[in-house]
C-alpha beads as a LAMMPS data file, in Angstrom:
LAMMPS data file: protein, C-alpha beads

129 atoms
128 bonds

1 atom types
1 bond types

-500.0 500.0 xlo xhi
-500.0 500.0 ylo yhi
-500.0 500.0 zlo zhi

Masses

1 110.0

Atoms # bond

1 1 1 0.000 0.000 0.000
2 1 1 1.097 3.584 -1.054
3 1 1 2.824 5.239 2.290
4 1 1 0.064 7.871 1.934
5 1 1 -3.283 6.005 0.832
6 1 1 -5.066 6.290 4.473
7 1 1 -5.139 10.273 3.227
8 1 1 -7.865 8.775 1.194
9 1 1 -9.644 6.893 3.660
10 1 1 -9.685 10.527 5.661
11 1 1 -10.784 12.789 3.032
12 1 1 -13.941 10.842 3.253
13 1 1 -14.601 12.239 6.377
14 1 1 -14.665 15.555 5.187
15 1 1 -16.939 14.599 2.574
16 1 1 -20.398 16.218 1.949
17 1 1 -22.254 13.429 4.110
18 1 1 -24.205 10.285 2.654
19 1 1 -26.127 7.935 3.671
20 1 1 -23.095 5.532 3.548
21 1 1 -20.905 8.203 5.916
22 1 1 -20.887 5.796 8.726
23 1 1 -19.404 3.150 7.212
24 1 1 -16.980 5.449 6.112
25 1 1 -16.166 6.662 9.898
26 1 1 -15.971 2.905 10.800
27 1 1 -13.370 2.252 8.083
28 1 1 -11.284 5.167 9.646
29 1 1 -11.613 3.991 12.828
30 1 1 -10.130 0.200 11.600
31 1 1 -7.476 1.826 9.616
32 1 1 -6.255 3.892 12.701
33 1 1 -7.377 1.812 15.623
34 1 1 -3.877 -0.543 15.590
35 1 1 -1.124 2.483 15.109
36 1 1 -3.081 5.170 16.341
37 1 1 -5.108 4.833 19.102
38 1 1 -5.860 8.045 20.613
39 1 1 -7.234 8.815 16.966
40 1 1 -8.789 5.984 16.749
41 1 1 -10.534 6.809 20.459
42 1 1 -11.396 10.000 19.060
43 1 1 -12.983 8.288 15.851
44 1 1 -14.853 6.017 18.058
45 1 1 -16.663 8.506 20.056
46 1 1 -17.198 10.881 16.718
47 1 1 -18.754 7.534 15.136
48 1 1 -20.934 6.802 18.420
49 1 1 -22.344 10.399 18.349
50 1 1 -23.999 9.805 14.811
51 1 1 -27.482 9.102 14.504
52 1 1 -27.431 5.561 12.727
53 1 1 -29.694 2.867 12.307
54 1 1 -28.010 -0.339 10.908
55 1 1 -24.711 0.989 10.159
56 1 1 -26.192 3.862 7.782
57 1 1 -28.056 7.168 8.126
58 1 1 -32.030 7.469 8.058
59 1 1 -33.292 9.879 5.615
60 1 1 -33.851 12.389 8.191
61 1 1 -30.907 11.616 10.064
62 1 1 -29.199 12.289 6.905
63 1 1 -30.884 15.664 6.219
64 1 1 -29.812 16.426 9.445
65 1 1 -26.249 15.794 9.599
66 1 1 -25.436 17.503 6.286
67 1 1 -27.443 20.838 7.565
68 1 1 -25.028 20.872 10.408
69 1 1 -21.947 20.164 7.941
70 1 1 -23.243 23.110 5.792
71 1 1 -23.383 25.573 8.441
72 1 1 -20.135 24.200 10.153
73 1 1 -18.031 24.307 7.193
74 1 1 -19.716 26.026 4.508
75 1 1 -21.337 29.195 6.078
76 1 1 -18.347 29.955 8.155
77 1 1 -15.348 31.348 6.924
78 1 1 -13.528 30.237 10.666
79 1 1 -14.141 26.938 9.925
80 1 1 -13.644 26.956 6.193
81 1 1 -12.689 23.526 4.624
82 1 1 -10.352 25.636 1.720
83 1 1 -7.144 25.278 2.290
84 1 1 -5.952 27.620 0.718
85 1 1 -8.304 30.235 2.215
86 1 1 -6.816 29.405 5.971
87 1 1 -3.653 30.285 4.533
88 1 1 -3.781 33.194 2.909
89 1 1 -7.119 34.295 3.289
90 1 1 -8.748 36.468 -0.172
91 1 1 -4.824 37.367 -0.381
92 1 1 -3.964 37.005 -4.354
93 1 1 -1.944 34.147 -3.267
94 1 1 -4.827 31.925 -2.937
95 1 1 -5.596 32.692 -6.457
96 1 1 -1.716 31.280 -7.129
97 1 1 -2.854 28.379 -4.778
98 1 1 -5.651 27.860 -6.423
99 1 1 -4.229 27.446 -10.456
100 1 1 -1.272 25.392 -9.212
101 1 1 -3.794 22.920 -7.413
102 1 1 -5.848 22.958 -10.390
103 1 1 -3.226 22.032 -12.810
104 1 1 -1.918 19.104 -10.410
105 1 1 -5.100 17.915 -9.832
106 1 1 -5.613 17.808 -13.845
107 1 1 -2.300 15.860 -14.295
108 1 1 -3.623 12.833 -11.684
109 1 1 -7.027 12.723 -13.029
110 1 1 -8.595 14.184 -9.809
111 1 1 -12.074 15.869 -10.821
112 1 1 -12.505 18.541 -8.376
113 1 1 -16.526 18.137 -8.739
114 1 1 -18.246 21.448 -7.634
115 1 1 -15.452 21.966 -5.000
116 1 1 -12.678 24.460 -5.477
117 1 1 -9.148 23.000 -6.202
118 1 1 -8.249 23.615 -2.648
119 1 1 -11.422 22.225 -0.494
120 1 1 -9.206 19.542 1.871
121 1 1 -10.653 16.717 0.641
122 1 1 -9.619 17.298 -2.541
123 1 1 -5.762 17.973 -1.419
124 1 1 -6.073 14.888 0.439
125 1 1 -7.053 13.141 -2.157
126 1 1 -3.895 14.616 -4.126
127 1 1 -1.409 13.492 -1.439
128 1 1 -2.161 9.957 -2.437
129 1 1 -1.321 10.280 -5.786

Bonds

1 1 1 2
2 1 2 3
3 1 3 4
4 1 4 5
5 1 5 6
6 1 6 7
7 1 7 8
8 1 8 9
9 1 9 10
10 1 10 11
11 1 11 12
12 1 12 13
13 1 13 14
14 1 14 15
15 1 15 16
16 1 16 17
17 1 17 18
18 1 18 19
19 1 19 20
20 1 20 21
21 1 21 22
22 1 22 23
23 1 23 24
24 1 24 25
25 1 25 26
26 1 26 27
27 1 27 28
28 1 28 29
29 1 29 30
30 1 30 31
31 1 31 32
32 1 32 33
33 1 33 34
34 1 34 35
35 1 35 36
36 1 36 37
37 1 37 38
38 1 38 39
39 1 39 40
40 1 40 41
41 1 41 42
42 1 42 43
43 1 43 44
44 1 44 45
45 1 45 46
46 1 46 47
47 1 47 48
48 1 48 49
49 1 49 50
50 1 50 51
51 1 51 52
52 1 52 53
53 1 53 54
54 1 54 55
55 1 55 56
56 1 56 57
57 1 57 58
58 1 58 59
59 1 59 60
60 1 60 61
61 1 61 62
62 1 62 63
63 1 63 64
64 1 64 65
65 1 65 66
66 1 66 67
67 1 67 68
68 1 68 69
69 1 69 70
70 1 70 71
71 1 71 72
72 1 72 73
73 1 73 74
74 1 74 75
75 1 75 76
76 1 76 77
77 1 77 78
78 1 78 79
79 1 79 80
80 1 80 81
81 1 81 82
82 1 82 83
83 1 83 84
84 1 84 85
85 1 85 86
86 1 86 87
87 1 87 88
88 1 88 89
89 1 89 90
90 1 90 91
91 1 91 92
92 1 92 93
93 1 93 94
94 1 94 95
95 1 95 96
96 1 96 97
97 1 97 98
98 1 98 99
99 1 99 100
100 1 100 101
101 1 101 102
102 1 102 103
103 1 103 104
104 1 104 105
105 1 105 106
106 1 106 107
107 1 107 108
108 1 108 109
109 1 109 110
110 1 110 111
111 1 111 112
112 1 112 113
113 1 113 114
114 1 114 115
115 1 115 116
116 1 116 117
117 1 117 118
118 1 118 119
119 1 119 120
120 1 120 121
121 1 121 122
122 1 122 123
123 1 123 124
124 1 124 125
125 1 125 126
126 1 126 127
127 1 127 128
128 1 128 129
């Protein structure tokens, strides 16, 4: 396995949420639970607080959970999931960030969806490659 392929596994977590999310967070928590084990701990009570039923979301559950992900990470700029915006704010340097990301993202075959280039899921996803 690729030294850097769990980066995968933990972009999920940052994910937009679906219904499948907790399988996700239960994969994380395998992955980590042997090396890392005060992550995993912390996994394991993140995964306990989510409102499953068999392993997987209900529809309102669902509904629920990604509300709260929008206004944690989407509607505040404090808690921002770009990157690049952390770092340099609406400096023109995010703008650099931004086309560089792009174009390495391009050359791996990483499709950025409706996300900017730097949204940490994405860059995750580009440390694996």
């Amino acid at each position: 396995m690729h030294q850097f392929a769990h980066y995968e596994h933990l972009a999920v977590l940052f994910d937009y949420p679906r219904r499948d999310y907790p399988t996700w967070v239960q994969t994380i928590y395998d992955l980590l639970a042997g090396k890392y084990v005060l992550a995993a701990a912390h996994v394991a009570a993140f995964a306990e607080a989510l409102p499953t039923e068999g392993g997987a979301f209900t529809p309102e559950a669902l509904d629920e959970v990604q509300e709260i992900f929008t206004r944690s990470f989407d509607v505040q700029s404090i808690t921002t999931l770009g990157v690049g915006y952390v770092m340099f704010g609406d400096d023109y340097k995010r703008g650099e960030v931004l086309v560089n990301l792009n174009r390495e993202l391009r050359e791996v075959g990483i499709d950025c969806g409706t996300e900017l280039p730097d949204h940490l899921p994405t860059v995750l996803r580009l440390i694996t490659r």
